[in-house]
N, C-alpha and C positions, 0 to 999 in steps of 0.2 A: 504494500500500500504506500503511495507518495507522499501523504500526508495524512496523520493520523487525526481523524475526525471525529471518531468515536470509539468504541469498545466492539468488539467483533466477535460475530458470533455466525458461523457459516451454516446454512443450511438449505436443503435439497430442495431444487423445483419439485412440485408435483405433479410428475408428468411422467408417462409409460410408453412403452415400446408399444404402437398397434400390434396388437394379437399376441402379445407379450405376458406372460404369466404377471402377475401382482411381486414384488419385489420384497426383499427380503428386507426387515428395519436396518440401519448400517450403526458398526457401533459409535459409542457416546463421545466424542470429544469436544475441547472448547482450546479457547484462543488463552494462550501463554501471555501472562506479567498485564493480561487485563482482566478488568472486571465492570460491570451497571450497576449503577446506584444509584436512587431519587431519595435527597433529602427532604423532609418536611419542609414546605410553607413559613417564612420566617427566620431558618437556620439561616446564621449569618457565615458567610464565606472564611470568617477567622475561625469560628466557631467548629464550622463541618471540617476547616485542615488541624485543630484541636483533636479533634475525635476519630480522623483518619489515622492520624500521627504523621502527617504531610508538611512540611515546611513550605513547601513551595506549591503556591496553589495553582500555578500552572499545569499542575501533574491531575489535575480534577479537572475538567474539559468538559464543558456544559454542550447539549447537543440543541445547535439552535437557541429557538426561542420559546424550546421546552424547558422543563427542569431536570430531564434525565444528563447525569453528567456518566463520563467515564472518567473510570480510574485508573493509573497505571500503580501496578502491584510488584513486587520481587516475584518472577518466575517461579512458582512451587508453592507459593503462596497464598495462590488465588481462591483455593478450597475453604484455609482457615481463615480470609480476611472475608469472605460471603457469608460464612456462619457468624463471624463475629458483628458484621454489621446488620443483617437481616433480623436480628432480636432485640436491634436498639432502635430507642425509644424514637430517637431525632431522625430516622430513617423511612421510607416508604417500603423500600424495598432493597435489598443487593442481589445480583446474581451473575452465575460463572456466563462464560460466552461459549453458548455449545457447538459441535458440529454434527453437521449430514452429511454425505454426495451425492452430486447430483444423478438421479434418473432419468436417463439418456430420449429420446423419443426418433421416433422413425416416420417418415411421410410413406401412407397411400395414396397413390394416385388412383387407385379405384372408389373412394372414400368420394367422391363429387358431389354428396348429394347435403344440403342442410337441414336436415332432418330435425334439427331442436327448433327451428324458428317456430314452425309450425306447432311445434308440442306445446312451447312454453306460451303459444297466440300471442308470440310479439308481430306478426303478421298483423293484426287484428287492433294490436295497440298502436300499430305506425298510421292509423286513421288519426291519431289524435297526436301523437308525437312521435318522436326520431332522436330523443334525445338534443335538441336546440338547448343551448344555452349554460349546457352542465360539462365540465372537463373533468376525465378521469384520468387517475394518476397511475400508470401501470409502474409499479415497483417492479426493476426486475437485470436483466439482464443489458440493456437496453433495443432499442427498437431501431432495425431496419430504417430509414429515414427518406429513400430513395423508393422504397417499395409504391407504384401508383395507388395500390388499394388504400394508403396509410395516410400519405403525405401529406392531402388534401385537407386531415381531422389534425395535424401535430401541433403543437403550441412548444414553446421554448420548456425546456427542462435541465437538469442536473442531475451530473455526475459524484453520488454520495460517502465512492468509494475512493476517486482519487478526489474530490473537492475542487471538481473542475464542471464544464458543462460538455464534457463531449459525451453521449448516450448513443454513442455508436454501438450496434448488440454484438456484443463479443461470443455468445455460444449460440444464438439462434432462438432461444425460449422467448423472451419478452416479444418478438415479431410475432411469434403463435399464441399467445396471450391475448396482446393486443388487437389483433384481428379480429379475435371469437367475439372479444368485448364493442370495439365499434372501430371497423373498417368501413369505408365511406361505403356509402349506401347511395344506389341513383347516379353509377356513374359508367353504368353498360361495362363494370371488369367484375372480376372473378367474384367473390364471394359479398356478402354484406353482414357487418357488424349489429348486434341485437338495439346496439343504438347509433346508429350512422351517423349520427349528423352532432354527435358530442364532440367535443375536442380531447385530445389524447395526450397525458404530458405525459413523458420519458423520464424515469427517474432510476439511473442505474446505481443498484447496491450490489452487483455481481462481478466478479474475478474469476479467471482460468488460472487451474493451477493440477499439473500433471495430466491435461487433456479433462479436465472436468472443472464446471462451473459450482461455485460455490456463491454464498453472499452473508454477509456478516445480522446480529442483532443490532447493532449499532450504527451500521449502513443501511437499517430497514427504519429504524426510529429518526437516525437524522435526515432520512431521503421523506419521510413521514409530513415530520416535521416541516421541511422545506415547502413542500406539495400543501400544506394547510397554509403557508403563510401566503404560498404564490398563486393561491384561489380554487386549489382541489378541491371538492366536495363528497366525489369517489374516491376511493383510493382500493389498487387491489395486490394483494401479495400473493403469489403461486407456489410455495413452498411449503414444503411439511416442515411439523415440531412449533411454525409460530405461534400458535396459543399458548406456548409455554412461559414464552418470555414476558417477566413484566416489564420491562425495557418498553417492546412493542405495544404492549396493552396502554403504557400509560401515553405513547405516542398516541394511540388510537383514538384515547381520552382528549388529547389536544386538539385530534381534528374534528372529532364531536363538539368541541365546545365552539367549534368556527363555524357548526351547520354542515358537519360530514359525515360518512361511514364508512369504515374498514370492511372489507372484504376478503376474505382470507381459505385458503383451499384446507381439507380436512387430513388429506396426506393417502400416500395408494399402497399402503402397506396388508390391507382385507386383515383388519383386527379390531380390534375398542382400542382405541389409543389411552384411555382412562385419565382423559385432561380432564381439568376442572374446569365447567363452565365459568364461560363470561360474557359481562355486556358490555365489554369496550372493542367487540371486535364480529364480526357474522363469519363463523367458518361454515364452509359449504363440502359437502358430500356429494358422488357424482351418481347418476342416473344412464340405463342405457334409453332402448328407443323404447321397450316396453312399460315403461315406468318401472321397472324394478333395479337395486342397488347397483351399481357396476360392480362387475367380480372383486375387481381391483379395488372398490373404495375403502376407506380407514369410517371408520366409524367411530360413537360414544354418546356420553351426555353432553358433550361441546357442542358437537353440530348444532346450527340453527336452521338451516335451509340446506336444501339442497336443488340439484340443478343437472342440466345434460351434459354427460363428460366425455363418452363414447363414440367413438365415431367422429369426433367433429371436425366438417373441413376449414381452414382458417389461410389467412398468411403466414407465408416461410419467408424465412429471409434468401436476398438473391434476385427479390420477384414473382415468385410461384407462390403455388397455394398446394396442401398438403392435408391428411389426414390426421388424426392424433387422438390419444387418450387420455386420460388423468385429471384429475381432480384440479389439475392448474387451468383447465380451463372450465367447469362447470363454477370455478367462482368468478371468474369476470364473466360470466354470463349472468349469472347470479347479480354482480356489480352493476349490469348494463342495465338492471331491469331496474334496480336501484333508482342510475340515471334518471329511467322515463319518467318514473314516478314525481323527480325532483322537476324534472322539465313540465311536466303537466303540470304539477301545481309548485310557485321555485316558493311559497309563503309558509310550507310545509318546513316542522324544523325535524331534525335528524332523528329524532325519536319518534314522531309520528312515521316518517317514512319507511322507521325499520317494525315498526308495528302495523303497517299497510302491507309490507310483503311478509309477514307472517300469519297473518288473518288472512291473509287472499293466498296463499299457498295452496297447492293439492295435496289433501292429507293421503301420504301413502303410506302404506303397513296401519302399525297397532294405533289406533284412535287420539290424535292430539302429539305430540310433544313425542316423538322417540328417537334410539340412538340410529336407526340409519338414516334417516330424513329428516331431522329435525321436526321443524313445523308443517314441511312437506316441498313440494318440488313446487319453483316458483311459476307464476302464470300472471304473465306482463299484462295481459288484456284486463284482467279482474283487478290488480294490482293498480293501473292507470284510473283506471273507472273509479275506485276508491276514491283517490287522492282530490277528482276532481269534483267527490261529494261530500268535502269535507273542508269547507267556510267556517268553521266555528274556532273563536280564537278560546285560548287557554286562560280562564280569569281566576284558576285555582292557585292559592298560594302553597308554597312547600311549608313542612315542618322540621322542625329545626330545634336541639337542646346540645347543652354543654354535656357529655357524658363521664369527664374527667379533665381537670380536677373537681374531687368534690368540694362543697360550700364549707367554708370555714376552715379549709386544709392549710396545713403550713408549707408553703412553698419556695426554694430557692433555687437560681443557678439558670440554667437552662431550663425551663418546664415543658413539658409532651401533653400538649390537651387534644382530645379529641372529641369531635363532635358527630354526632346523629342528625343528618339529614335525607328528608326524601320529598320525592314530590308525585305528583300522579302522569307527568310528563317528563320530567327529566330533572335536578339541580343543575342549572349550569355553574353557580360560583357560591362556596361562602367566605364571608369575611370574618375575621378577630377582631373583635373590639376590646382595648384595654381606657379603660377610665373614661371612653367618648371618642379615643382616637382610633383607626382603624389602623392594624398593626400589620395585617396580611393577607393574602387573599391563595385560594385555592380552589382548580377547577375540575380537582378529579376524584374519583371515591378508589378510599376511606377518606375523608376530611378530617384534616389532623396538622396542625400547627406545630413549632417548637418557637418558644417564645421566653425572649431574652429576660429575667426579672430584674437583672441588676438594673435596668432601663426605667426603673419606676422608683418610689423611696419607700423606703420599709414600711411594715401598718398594712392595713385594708386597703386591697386592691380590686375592681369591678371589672370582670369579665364577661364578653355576651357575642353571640356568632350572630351571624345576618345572613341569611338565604336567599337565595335570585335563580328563577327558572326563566329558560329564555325570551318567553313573554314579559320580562319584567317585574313579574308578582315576587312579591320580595315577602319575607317572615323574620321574626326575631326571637331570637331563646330569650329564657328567664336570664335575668343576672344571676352571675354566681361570685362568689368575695369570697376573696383569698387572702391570707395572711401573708406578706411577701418577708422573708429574715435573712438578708443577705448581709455581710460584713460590710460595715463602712468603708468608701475608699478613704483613700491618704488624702491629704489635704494642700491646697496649692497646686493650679492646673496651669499650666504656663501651655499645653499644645492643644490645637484645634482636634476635632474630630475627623479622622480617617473615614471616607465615606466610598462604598462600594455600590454601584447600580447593578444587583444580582440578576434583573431582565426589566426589559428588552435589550438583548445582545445587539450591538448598530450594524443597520442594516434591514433589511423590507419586513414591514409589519402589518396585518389586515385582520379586518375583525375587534373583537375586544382583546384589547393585550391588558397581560397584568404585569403594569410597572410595580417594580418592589425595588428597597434600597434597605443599606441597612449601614451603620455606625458603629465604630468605637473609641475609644477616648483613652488615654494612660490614667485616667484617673476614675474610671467606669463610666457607664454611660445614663446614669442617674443624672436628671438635668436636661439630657441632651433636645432640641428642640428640633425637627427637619420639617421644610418645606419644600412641596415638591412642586416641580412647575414645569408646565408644555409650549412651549412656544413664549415666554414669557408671562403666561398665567396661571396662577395658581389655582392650583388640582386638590393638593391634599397636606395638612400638619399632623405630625404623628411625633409623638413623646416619647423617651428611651431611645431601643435602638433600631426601630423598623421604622419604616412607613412604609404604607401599599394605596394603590390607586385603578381602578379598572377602565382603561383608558377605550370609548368605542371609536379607533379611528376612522368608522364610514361616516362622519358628522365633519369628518376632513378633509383638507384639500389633498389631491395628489398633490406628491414630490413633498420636498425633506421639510423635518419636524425636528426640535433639539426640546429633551428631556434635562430637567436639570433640577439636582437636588442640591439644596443650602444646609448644610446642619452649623448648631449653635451649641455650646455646653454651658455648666451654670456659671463657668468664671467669663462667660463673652468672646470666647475664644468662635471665630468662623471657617466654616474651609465649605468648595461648593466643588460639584463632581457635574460634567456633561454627558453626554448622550447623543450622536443620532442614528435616526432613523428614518425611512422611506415609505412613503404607502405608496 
């Protein structure tokens, strides 16, 4: 890799030799002297290289303008520094970077026929849309670019593994991905995408290495990532094992909170893979023509849908058009029907539309919810129809409680609160409040703070979360008071406050960003005062050592914006920290 972007974790397309038995799982490895890790909301940058034992916090490398960072670890050490962090408190998550390899795929040319259009009645749905207006992000290898079926849907993309933009497809997979999902449609050539008339971004996380394609955790989160801030709304990854990662999930979470959905393949291994369900991601199971499981598919309690994987003819790189198998494509099919549904109605937010292709699915096998099919094999036509009979906006607010610390606890130091939120649509964000001010913000589940006490002065301190679904309906917990008993600083402060902008990383931001910053002082940061400010106007005051702001920059103009935090401490001591950014 030429530039190290993230934490890496390689794993297999999902995709099989036509007429090719189902493949054997390959075994377990992961990437050497790295490791993922998402800090809690709040944890200040001194603090999380405190608790690594990092001196140098260039060694923690934030992915984007998420919060999953990578870590670089001592070779051999990557086992015990994952256990040691994943059961601390200030943590979301750690985990190793595993590997797959890739599952080779073979083109028929007897294969000519599109036999899923018609199953899944995206025939039917193209009366009303084609996918206009929605860009999907194919994570992958990258994409042919020259191919006439492609060319005409590409939009600009990036290169995740070397941190460049060339998505040129180095093994051939992302060109046969991309196709199944929306190759131009209505243009008298070879084959047509389930949504034609979407725009297709390239986003390559894949590497050749000993004549096989691999791609990392960490080139799936940061290409994720990128794809959310550069207006993806689809996004679909072809590889088996990514349900595993919380790396990915918590990307997945980021692009949910922009108005997107992950789509992700179930793997072609014909077993229960025995993941643990999730709702930051839709893995898909494949289908042949009769509606029954592909020999080949992986199945479980993961799945949520499933989709035609057998048989399908698509784009090859080169120019041609070819046959293929595997569960790498039954989820950008899956994705494409996504698409229609956002194009037919774009006021739909990402939870209704994954709850439109689950109610309108074909339930197949045992009654509701099972492990080969999830909610059932999708059906574009029913799935469209939905979306566009469904005007009612969301005027339910979430609920929302502090679950720890408890009221009256004695607290000091770094403190771990966590909170209980839910909504009947979705939480998009909650916030921390300490004493009135808002200290942090967090947009993904579990919601869970790490919040600095030294940042306040001893005595009774007042805690309360704030909730926000993405209608704006907003909810507030009960206060809870805390005893804060932290040791006095020394006295006589002669240096300003060190101030760090934990995110927005500068550089193009879209949607709601959450600005967060954070302070400290040689004499604590009891006192400290920060104001944060956009463009010259002030956003948000926040006491101690945080402040946070949920900045929606579509209220903005295009082109550059400067972020700028002021902090103060109690001897009057100033220091001010920039920022920019791009919408």
């Amino acid at each position: 890799m030429k530039t190290l972007i993230a934490f890496s974790i390689a794993i297999a397309p999902a995709l099989i030799a036509v007429g090719a038995p189902a493949r054997a799982a390959p075994p377990e490895s992961f990437a050497p002297g790295r490791i993922l890790v998402e800090p809690r909301a709040g944890l200040a940058v001194g603090a999380m290289s405190k608790i690594l034992g990092v001196e140098e916090t260039g060694k923690a490398l934030k992915l984007g303008q998420s919060n999953i960072h990578t870590l670089e670890v001592a070779v051999g050490s990557e086992r015990a520094m994952v256990n040691k962090l994943k059961n601390n408190p200030h943590f979301k998550f750690a985990e190793l970077d595993q590997m797959v390899p890739i599952a080779a795929t073979l083109n028929d040319p007897y294969l000519g026929s599109e036999w899923h259009i018609s199953k899944i009645a995206a025939n039917t749905a193209w009366d009303t849309t084609q996918g206009t207006g929605v860009t999907i992000a194919i994570l992958d290898s990258g994409i042919d670019s020259a191919h006439a079926d492609l060319a005409g849907n590409l939009v600009a993309g990036y290169n995740s593994y070397d941190n460049n933009t060339n998505t040129a497809d180095v093994c051939g997979h992302g060109t046969k991905v991309a196709g199944s999902a929306a190759a131009v449609s209505n243009n008298a050539l070879g084959v047509a995408g389930v949504a034609g008339k979407a725009k297709i971004m390239p986003v390559r996380i894949a590497f050749v290495s000993s004549g096989s394609c691999y791609a990392y955790f960490s080139t799936m989160a940061n290409g994720l990532t990128w794809a959310a801030d550069h207006g993806a709304k689809i996004a679909n990854i072809s590889y088996a094992s990514v349900p595993t990662s919380l790396a990915v999930q918590s990307a997945g979470n980021y692009l949910r909170s922009k108005g997107g959905l992950l789509f992700v393949s179930a793997g072609n291994y014909n077993r229960n893979e025995g993941f643990i369900p999730t709702t930051t991601m839709i893995p898909v199971s494949a289908t042949a023509s009769n509606d029954t499981r592909a020999s080949f598919s992986s199945y479980g309690t993961f799945v949520a849908l499933s989709a035609p994987g057998s048989g399908i003819y698509t784009t090859v790189q080169g120019g041609g058009y070819g046959g293929v198998n595997g569960t790498s494509f039954a989820s950008p099919i899956a994705a494409a029907v996504g698409a229609l549904v956002m194009s037919a109605n774009p006021s739909l937010t990402a939870d209704q539309v994954q709850g439109i292709l689950f109610s309108t699915a074909v339930d197949l096998g045992t009654a509701g919810r099972d492990i080969y099919f999830g909610y059932g094999r999708v059906n574009a036509a029913a799935a469209v129809a939905a979306a566009l009979a469904i005007p009612v906006p969301d005027t339910v607010a979430p609920s929302v409680a502090i679950a720890s610390p408890a009221g009256s606890s004695t607290v000091s130091g770094l403190v771990p609160i966590n909170v209980n939120a839910s909504d009947n649509v979705g939480v998009s964000r909650v916030e921390l409040n300490v004493n009135g001010a808002v200290v942090a913000s967090d947009t993904s589940i579990p919601f869970g703070f790490s919040w600095d006490s030294t940042g306040v002065a001893n005595g009774i301190n007042s805690l309360l979360a704030r909730a926000y679904d993405a209608a704006g309906n907003v909810a507030t917990s009960s206060t809870v008071q805390v005893n804060v008993a932290n040791t006095a600083p020394p006295v006589g402060d002669t240096k300003p406050p060190v101030i760090t902008i934990a995110s927005p990383l500068p550089g193009a931001v879209s949607g709601v960003v959450s600005v967060n910053a954070n302070a400290v002082d040689d004499r604590g940061t009891s006192g400290i005062i920060m104001d944060l400010f956009v463009d010259g106007s002030l956003k948000a005051t926040g006491t101690g050592a945080t402040v946070s702001y949920s900045w929606n920059t579509r209220k903005e103009a295009k082109g550059g914006h400067t972020i700028q935090v002021v902090a103060r401490d109690a001897a009057g001591n100033i220091s001010s920290k920039s920022v920019q950014v791009s919408r």
